[in-house]
C-alpha positions as CSV (number, residue, x, y, z in Angstrom):
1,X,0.0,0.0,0.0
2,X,2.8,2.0,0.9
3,X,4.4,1.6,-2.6
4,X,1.4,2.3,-4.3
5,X,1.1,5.5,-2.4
6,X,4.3,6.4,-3.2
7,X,3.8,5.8,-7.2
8,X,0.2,7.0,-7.6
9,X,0.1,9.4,-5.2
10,X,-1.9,9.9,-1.5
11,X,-4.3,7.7,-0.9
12,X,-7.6,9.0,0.1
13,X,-7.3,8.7,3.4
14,X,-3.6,10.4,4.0
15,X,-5.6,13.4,1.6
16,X,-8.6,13.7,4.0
17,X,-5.9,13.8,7.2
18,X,-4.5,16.5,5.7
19,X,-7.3,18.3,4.4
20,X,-8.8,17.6,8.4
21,X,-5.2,19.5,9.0
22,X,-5.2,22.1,7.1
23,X,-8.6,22.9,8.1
24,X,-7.6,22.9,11.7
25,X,-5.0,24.8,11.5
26,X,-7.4,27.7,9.7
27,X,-9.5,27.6,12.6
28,X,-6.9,27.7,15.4
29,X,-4.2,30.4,13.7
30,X,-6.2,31.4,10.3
31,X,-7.3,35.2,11.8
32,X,-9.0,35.7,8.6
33,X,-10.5,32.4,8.1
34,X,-11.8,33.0,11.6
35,X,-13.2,36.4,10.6
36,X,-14.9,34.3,7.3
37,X,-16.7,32.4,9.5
38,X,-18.6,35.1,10.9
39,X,-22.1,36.4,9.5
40,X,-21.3,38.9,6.7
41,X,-23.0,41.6,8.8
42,X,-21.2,41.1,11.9
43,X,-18.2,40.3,9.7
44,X,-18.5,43.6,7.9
45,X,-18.4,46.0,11.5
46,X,-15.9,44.1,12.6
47,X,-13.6,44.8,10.0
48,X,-14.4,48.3,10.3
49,X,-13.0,48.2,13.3
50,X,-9.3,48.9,14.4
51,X,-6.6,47.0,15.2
52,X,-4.7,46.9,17.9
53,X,-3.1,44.8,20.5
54,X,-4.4,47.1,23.4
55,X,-7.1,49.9,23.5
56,X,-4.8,53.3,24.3
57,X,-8.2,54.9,26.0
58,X,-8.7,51.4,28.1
59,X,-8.2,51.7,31.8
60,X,-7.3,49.1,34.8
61,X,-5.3,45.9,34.4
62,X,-5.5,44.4,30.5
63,X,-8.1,42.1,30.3
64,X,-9.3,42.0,33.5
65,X,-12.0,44.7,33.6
66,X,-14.3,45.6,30.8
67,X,-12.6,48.9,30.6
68,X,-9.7,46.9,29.3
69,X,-10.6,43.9,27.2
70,X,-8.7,42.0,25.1
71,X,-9.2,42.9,21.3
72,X,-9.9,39.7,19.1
73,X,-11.6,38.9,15.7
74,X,-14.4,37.8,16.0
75,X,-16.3,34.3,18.9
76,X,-13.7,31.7,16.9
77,X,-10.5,34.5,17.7
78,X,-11.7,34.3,21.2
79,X,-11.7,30.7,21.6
80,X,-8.5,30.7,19.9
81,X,-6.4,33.9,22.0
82,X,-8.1,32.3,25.4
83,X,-6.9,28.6,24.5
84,X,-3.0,29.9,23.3
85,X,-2.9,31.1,27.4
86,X,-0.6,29.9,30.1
87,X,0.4,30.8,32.9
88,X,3.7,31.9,34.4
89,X,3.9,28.1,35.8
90,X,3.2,26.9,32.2
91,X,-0.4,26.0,33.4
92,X,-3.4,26.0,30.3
93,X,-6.6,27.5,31.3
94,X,-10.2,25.5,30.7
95,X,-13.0,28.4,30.2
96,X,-16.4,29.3,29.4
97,X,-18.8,32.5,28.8
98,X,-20.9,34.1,31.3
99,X,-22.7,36.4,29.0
100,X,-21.7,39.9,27.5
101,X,-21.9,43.4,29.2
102,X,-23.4,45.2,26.2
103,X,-20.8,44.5,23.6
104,X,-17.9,43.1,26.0
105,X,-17.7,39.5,26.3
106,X,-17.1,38.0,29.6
107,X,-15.4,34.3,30.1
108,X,-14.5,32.3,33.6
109,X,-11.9,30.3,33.3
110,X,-9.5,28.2,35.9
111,X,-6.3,26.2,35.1
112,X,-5.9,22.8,34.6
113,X,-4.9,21.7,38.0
114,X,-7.8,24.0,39.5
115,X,-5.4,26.2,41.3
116,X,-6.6,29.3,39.9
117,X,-9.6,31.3,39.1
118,X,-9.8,34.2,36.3
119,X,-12.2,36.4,35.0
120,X,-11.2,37.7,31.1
121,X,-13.2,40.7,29.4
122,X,-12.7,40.4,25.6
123,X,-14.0,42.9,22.9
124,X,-14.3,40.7,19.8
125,X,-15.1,43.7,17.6
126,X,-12.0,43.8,15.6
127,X,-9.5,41.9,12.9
128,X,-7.1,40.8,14.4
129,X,-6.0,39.5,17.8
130,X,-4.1,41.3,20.5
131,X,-0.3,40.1,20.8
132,X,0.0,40.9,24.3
133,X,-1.1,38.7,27.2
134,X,-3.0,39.6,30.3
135,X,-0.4,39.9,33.3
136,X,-0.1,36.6,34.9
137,X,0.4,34.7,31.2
138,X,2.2,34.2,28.4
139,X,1.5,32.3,25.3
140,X,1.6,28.4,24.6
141,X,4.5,27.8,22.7
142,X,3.0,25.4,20.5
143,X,-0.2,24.3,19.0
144,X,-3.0,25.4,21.1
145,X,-6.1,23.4,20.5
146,X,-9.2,25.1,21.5
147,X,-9.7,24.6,25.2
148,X,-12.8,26.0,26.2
149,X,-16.5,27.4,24.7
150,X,-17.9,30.8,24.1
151,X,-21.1,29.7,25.4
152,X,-22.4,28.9,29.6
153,X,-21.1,25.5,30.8
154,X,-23.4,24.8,33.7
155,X,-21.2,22.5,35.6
156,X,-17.9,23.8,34.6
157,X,-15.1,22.8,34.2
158,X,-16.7,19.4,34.9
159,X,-19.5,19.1,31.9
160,X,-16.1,19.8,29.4
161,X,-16.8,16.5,27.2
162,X,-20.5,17.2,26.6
163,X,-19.7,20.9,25.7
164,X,-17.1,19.8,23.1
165,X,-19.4,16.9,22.1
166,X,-22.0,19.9,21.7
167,X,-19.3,21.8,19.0
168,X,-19.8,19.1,16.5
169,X,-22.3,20.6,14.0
170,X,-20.5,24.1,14.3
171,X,-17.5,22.1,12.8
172,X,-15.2,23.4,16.1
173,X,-15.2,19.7,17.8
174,X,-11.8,18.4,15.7
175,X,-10.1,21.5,17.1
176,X,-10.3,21.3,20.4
177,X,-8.1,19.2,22.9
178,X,-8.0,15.8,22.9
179,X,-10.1,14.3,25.8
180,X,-7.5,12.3,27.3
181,X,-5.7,16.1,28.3
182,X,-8.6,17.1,30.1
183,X,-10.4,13.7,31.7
184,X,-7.8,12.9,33.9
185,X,-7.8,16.6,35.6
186,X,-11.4,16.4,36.2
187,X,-10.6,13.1,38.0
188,X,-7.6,14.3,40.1
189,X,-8.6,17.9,40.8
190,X,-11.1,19.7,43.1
191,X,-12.4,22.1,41.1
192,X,-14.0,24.7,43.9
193,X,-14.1,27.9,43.3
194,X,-12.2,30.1,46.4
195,X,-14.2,32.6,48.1
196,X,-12.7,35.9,46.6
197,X,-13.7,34.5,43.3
198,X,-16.8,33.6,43.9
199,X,-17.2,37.5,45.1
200,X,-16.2,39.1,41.7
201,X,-18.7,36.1,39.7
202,X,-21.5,37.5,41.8
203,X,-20.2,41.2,40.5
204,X,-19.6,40.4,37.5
205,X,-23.2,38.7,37.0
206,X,-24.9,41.5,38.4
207,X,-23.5,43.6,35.4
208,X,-24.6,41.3,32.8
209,X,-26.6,43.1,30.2
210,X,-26.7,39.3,28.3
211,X,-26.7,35.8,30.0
212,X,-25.8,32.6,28.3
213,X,-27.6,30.8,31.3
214,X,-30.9,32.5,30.5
């Protein structure tokens, strides 16, 4: 089979594992693929929009208030910036979205081992993604398959396989993590959010103008 390959080309089945990689690849580091996916009217404002990797009139600490979001194209450029984060102990984050506060997303998120808590604010309004991590982070030096959802999770992190199961007809499901990455942290981990956290969901929720829970 091999041989044959080799003389008459791919087989079928090496074309469609690359075409499967190639079109992963669009959706995780493509910015204007992701922007392609968008509805042409949303699509249209959004490249209206500038681009930058910081908003020079935002306020407070980068991406953790809504007067400092983080600028990305479009709901797949959030799913994609959110999932290329790690911490400064080289820690991924899991995450999911609250709801919006008029036009600025808002997303909870925790790292893998359930150490941490975070709330990110992220504007999605514009065509690119911002190049500049939220203090605390850098970015994962390597592929970063989606890790989280831009819709509620109501037992999160712990309802992660049925929310990625859920991404199959939006065509999303081959690009995020493998299972067997996140599985064995739900089993190991106490995921329980601290106190202080828990203060800031019940401010932030209070200033939700959209819910996902709803």
């Amino acid at each position: 089979m091999g041989l044959l390959s080799g003389i008459f080309g791919k087989s079928k089945e090496d074309k469609a594992l690359q075409e499967a990689l190639e079109h992963i690849h669009r959706i995780l580091e493509d910015e204007e693929f992701q922007i392609e996916c968008i509805h042409p009217s949303v699509r249209d404002i959004i490249k209206s929009k500038p681009a930058y990797d910081k908003d020079p009139n935002g306020s407070g600490p980068f991406g953790f208030v809504k007067t400092n979001p983080i600028p990305t194209n479009g709901p797949i450029g959030e799913l994609a910036y959110l999932s290329s984060l790690e911490t400064l102990n080289g820690e991924r984050i899991v995450f999911h979205r609250l709801g919006a506060i008029h036009t600025i997303d808002v997303f909870e998120a925790v790292t893998f081992s359930g150490s941490e808590w975070f709330i990110f604010f992220v504007d999605y309004y514009h065509p690119r993604k911002s190049k500049l991590a939220p203090d605390g982070f850098t970015f994962f030096n390597g592929v970063a398959q989606l890790s989280g959802f831009n819709k509620f999770s109501y037992n999160f992190p712990y309802d992660f396989v049925e929310m990625k199961h859920s991404e199959q007809q939006s065509g999303l499901s081959m690009a995020y993590i493998t299972i067997d990455k996140i599985t064995p942290q739900l089993e190991i981990n106490s995921f329980e959010r601290p106190l202080s956290h828990k203060v800031k969901l019940d401010l932030v929720n209070s200033q939700l103008t959209s819910r996902q829970d709803s």
